[in-house]
VEXRO-952205 format. One record per atom (N, C-alpha, C): residue in one letter; x, y, z. Coordinates in pm, whole numbers, plus 50000, padded with zeros to 5 digits. Layout:
N
AXYZ...
***
This chain:
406
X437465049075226X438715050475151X439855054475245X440785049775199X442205055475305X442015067175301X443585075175398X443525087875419X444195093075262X444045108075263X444375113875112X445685125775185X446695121475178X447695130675253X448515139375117X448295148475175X448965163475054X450315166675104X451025172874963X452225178175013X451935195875041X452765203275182X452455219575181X454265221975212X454465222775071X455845229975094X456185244275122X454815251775166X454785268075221X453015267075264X452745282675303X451805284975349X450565284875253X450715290775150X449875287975019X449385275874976X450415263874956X449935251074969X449255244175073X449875250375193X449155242275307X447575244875291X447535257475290X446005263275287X445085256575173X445815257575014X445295249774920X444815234774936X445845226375020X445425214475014X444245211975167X443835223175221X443115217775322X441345224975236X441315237175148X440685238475081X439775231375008X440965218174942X440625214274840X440335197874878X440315192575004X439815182075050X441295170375125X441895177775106X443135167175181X442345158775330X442805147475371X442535145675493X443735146075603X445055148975547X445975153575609X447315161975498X448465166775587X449575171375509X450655167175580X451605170275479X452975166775551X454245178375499X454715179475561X455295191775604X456835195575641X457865203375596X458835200175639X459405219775727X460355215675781X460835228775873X462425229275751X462245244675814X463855248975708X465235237775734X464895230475811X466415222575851X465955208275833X466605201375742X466585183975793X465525180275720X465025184975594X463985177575542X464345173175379X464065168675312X464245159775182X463795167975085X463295181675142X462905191174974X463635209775036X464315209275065X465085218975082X465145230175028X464665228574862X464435237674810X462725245274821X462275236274880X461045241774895X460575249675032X459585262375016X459575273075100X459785268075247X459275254475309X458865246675414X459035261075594X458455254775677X458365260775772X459355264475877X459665278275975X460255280176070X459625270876206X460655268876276X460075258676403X459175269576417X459545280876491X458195286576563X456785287876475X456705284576376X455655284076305X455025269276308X455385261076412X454625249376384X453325246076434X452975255676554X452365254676652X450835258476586X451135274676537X450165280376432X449905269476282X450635260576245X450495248676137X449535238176198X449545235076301X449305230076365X447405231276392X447725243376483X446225247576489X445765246976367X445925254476283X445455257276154X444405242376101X445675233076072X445015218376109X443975212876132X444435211976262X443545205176338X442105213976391X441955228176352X441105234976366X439845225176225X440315219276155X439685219876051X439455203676050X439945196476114X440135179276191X440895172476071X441845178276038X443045175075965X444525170076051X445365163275987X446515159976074X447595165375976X449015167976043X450125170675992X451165165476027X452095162175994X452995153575937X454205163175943X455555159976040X456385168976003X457445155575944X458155161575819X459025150475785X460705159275818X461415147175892X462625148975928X463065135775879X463625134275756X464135121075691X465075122175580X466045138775630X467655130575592X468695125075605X469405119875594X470585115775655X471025121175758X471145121375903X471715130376015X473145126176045X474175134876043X475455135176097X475285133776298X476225134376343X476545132976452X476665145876514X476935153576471X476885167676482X475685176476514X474475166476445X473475174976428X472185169076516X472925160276599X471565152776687X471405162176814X471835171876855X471135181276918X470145190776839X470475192176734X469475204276635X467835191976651X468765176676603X467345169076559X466285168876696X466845170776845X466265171876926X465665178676934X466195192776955X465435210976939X464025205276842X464625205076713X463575198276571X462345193076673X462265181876759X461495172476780X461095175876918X461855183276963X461165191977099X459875197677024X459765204876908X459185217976889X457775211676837X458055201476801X457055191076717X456455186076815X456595178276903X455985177477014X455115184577109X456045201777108X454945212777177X454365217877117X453785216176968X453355220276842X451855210776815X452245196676912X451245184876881X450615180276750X452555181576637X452405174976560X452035159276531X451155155476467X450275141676472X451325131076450X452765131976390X453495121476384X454275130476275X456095118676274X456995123776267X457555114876119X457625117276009X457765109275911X459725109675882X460175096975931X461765097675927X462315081375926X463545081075915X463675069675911X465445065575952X465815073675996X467395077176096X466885073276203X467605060376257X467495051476418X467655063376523X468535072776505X468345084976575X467245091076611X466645098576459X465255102576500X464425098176553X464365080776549X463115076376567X463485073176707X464555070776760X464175069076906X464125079577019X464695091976926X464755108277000X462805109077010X461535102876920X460765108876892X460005094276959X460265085077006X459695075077064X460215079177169X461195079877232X461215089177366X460205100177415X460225107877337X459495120277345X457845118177317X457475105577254X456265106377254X455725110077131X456215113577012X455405112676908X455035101476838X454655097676740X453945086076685X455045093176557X455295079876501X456635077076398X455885067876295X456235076376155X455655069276054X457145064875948X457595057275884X458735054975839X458785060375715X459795066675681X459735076575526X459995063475438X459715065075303X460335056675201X461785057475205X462455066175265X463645064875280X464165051875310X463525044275374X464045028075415X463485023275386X463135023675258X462935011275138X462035000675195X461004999875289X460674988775344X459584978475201X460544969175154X459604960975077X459434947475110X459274943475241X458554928875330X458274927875411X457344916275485X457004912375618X458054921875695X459194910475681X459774909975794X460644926975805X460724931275730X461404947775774X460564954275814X458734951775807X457664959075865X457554956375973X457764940675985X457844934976151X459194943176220X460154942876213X460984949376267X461084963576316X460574973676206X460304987176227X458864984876341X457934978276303X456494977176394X457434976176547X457974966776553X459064965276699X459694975076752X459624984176680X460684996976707X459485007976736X458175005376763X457065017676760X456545023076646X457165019176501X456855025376380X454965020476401X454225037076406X452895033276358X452525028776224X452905036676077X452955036275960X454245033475884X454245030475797X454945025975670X454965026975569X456015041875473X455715042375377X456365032375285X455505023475195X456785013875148X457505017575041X458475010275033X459365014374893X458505016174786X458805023074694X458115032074571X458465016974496X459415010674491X459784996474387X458604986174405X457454984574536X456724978774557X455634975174442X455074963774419X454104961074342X452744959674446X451594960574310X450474959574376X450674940474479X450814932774389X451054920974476X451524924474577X453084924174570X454084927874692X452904930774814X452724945074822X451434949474934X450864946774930X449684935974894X448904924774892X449694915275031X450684912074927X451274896675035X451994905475162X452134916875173X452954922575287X451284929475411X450764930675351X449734934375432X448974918775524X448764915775392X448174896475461X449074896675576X450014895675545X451134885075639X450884897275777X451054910475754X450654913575892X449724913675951X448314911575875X447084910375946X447164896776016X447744884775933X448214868475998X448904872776109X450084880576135X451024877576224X450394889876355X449484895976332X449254905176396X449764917476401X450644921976289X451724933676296X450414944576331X450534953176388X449854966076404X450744980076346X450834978176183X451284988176127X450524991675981X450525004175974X449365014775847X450625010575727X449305010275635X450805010075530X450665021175406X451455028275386X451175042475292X451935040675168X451145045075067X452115045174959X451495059174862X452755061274761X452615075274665X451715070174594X450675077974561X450035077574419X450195088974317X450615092174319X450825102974177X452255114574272X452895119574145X453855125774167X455135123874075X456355131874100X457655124974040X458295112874111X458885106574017X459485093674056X461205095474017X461745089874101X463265092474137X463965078173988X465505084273927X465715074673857X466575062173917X466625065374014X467815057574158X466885052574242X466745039174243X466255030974355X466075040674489X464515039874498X464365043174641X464725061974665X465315067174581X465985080274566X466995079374640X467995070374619X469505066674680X469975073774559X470165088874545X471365088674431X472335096774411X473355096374419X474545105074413X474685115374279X473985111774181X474245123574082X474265134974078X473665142174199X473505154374216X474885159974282X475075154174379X476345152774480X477985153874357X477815140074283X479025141074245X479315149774114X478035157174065X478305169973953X478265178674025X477565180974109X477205198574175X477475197874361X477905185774363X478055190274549X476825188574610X476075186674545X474215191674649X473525179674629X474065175174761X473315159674804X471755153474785X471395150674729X469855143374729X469695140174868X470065129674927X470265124975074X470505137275168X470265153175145X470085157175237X469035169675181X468355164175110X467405174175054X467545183074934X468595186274873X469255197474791X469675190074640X468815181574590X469305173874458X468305184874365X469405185474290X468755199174185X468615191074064X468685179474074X468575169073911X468745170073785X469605167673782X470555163573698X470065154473553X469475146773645X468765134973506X467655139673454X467225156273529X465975157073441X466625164773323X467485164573237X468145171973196X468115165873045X468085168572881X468635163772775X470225159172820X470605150872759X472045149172713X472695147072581X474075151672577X474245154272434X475745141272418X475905132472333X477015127472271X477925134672173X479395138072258X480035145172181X481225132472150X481475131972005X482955130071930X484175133772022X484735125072132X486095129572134X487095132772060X487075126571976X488055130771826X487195140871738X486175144271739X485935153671680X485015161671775X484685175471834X484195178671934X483135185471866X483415189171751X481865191171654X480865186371595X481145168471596X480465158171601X479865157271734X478375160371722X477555152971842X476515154171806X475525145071919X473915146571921X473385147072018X472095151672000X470915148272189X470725132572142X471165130672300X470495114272285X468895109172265X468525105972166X466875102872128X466475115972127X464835109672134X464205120572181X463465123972291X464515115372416X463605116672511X464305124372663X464325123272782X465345124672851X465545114372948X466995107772889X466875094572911X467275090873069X467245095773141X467485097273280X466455100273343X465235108073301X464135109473388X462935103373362X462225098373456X461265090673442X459785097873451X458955092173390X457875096373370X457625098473559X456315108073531X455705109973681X454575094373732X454145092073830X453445085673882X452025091873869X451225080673834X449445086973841X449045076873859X448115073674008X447065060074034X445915061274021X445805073373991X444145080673989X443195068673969X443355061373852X442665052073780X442285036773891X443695036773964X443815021874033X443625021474173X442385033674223X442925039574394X442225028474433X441215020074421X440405007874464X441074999674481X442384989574355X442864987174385X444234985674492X444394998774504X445465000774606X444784995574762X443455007774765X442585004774874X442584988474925X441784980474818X441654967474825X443234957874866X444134967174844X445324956774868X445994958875042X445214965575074X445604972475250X446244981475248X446024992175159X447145003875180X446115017075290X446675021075380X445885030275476X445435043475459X446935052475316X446635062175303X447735061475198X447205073175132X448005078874953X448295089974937X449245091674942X450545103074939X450455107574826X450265121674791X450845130374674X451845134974682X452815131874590X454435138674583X454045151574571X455125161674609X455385171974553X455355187774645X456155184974741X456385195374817X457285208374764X458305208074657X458575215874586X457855223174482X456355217274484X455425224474397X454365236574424X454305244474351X453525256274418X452025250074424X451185258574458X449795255674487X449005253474427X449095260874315X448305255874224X448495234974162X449725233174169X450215223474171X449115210974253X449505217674373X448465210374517X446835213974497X446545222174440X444855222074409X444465214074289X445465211574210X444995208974060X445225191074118X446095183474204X446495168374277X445075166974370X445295175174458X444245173574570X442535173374510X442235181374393X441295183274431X440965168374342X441565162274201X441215153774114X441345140674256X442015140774287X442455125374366X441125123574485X440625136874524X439635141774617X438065130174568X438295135574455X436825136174367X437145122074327X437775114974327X438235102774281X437585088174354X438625095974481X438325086674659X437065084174650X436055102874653X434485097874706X433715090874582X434145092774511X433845082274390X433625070974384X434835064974418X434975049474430X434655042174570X434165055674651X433665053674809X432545049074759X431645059074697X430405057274700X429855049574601X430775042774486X430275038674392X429915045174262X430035058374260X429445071274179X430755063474058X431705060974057X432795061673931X432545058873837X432985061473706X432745055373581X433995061973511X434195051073409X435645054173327X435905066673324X434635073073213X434745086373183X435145101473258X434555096973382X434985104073512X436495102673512X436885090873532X439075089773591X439085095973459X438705095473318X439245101173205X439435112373223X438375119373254X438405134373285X439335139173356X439345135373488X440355140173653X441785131773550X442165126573483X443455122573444X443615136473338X442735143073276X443195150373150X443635164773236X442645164273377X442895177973417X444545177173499X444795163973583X446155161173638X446755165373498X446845164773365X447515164273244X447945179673251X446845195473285X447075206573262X448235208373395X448245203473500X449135202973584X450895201073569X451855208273603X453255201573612X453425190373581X453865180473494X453735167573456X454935166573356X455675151973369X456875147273259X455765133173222X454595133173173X453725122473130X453695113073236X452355103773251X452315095773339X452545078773317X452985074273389X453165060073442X452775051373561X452425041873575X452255035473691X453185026373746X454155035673728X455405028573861X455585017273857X455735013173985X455674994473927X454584989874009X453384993274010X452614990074056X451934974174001X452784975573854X452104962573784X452834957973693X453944955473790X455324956273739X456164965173683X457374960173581X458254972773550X457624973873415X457344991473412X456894996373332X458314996873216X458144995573101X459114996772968X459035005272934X457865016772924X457405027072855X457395037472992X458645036673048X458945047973183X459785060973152X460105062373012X461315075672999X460425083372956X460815099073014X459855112272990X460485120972889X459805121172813X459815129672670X460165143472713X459975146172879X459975160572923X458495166372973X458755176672999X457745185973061X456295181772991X455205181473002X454235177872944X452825183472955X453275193673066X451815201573097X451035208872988X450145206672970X448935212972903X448825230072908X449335233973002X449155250273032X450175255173116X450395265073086X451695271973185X451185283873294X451505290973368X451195298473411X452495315173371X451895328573373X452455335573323X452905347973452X453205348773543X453455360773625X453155372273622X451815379973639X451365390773577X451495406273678X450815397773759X451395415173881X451135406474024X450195417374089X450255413374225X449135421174302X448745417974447X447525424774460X447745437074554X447225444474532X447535459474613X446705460674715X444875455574678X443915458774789X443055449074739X442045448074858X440665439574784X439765444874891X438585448274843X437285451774854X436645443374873X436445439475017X435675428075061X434555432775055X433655443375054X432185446675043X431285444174896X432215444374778X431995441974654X432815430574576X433945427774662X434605413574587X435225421774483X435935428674464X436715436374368X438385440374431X439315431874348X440475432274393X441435442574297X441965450874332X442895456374324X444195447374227X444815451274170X445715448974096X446995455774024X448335452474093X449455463774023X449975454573898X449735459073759X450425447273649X451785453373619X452865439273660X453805442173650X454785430273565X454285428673456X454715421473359X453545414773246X453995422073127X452925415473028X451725420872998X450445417072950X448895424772913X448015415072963X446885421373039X446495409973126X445315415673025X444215410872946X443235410672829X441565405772965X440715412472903X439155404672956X439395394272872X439195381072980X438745368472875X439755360072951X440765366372946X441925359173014X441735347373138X442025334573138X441745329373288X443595337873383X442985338273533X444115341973611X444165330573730X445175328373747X445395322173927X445435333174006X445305334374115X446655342474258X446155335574352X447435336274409X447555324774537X448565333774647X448675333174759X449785341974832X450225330674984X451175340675057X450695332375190X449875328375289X448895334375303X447855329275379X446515331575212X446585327375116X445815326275044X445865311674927X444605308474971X445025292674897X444945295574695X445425291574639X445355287874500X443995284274442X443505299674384X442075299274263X441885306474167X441495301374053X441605305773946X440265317773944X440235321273816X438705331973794X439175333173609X438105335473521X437965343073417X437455355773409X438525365173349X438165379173368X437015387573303X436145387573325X434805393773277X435435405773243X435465413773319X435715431073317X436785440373390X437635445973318X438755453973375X438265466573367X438875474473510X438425489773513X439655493673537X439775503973483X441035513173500X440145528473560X440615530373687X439945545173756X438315543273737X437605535673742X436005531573762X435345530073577X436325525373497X436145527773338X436455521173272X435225509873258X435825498373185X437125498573040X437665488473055X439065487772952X439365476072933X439745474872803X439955456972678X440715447972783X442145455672815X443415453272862X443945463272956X445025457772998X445855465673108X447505456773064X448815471273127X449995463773092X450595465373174X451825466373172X452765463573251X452795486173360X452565485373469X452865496573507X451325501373570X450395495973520X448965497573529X448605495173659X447575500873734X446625491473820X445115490673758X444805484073791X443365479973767X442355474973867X441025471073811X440035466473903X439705455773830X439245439273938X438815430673861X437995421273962X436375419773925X435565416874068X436135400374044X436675392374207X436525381174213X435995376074284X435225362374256X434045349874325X434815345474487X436095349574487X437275347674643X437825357674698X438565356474804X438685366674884X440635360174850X441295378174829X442575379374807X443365389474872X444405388874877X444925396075030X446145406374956X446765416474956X447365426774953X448745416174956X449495419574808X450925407074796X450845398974698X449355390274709X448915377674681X449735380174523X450065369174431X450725369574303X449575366274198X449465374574085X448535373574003X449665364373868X449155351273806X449185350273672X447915345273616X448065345673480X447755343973386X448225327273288X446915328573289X447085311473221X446625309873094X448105304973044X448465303272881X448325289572865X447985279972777X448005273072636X448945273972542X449895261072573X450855257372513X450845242772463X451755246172365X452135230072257X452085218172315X451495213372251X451135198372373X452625190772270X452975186672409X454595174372334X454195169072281X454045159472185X453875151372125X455235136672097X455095129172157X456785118372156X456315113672009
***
């Protein structure tokens, strides 16, 4: 099966998705990357990202693929110096700048979807330019990469070809979109789109400003999320090299609940083990995950049934305290609750920075060595867990909520 590449928009994710079976990640530094809002890494931290890695025979991926000013092609150098003495595995960008600052320098260059590549001949061209990989445009059909792969195995192109399988999907071609920019100033094209279209909208009466409505009932600007779970054979079978999970702005649990279904999926359809009921399953659990409902892109053409009703997850998570100590001789972690009643019975996450994202059901709470129902807000407690949790780490609690219904 191709490679299974995760998003680690902080240290928690990174750790989660190497946990949970990734065969690589991709990764961005505080400057110059396409999710800005997400925790992403200090240069001097690449080196330690790095090891971390490849200690484990994983690769990483630093992405530098926004728009660069003229101003800023010394920073993109520094950037690609550090990546280089870091022996990051390749550089995911798609600014003629970057890529020849990083073909100079010797890294291996994979092309972001940022440049839309949907044919032969723009794969042939980037292949000419050193591009190892190719992520193609998200607008791509299963055909399309069919006939774009043929033609380079015919012509000899020597380029990987990558595409998203599950994640959010942009409502602007390619994620070319100014909406963010021209309401709020905060460019998409340089990482900082706070979206806009994921938003209800309301029709107001100019002549009457008390006349209005929400438009439908859906939100007609955002599009359902992406899920291939079901079609990874086919992708496989069409020459795709490796499958990208969106979602570097997502916390970890996010990346354990992607990584581990898509994981179990791959060796599945590796080994032959699959059966419907199985993708049924790994699709219901992607369902308890962050989700605006799923679609398959245009993988099989244009989907009609692409607008998201909204948020759609199955379960929320609740912020409950945090960890004070843990007792590695007995597996009993410490706990300060600092919001809410954390109940026996309860399922919990905690996840921190050097701690990957795992759940537990709470058997038994001790308050001072004495068992107790509950604990609240101001409390510490004792609660033995099956993992090891680190002093910080964030405790919630996982609730069951209203399933949308469109």
């Amino acid at each position: 099966m191709p490679e299974l590449l995760a998003p680690a928009g902080d240290h928690a994710s990174l750790r989660t998705a190497a946990l949970c079976g990734a065969d690589s990640v991709y990764f961005g530094t505080k400057v110059m990357n396409m999710r800005d809002s997400a925790g992403n890494f200090e240069l001097s931290e690449l080196g330690n990202v790095m090891d971390f890695l490849h200690s484990r025979g994983m690769k990483g991926y630093l992405t530098l693929n926004t728009i660069v000013y003229n101003s800023e092609l010394p920073k993109v150098r520094r950037v690609l110096e550090a990546a280089k003495s870091a022996a990051v595995d390749a550089v995911i960008c798609w600014d003629a700048a970057v890529i020849s600052i990083a073909k100079e320098l010797g890294i291996p260059i994979h092309l972001s979807t940022q440049a839309s590549v949907s044919n032969i001949a723009a794969l042939k061209f980037y292949a000419n330019l050193g591009v190892s990989r190719v992520v193609l445009a998200r607008e791509c059909s299963l055909k399309d990469i069919r006939e774009i792969h043929a033609a380079a195995v015919a012509e000899g192109v020597n380029c990987e070809l990558e595409v998203f399988v599950h994640g959010a999907m942009c409502v602007s071609e390619s994620g070319r979109c100014f909406m963010s920019t021209s309401a709020f100033r905060k460019s998409a094209n340089r990482g900082r789109c706070i979206q806009p279209c994921r938003r209800l909208y309301r029709i107001t009466d100019v002549e009457d400003a008390a006349n209005s409505y929400v438009i439908g009932e859906d939100y007609v600007l955002s599009p359902k999320d992406l899920c291939m779970i079901e079609h990874l054979d086919k992708l496989r079978d069409a020459g795709v090299s490796a499958f990208k999970i969106e979602g570097r702005s997502r916390s970890a649990d996010y990346v354990k609940a992607t990584v581990s279904c898509y994981r179990t999926a791959m060796d599945a359809f590796s080994d032959g083990s699959v059966t419907p009921a199985m993708l049924d399953g790994l699709k219901a659990e992607l369902a308890d995950a962050y989700n605006r409902g799923f679609s398959e892109g245009f993988y099989f053409g244009l989907d009609d049934d692409w607008i998201s009703p909204g948020p759609q997850s199955r379960v929320m998570k609740v912020f409950c305290g945090e960890v004070v100590n843990f007792y590695n001789r007995i597996g009993v972690a410490e706990f300060l609750i600092r919001a809410g009643t954390l109940k026996v019975g309860d399922r919990i996450l905690v996840y921190g920075k050097n701690t990957p994202a795992e759940y537990a059901d709470v058997g038994e709470i001790q308050v001072e060595h004495e068992p107790v129902d509950f604990v609240s807000r101001g409390e510490r407690c004792g609660i033995k867990l099956p993992f090891t949790v680190r002093p910080k780490d964030k405790l919630f609690i996982i609730r069951e909520k209203e399933q949308q219904v469109r």
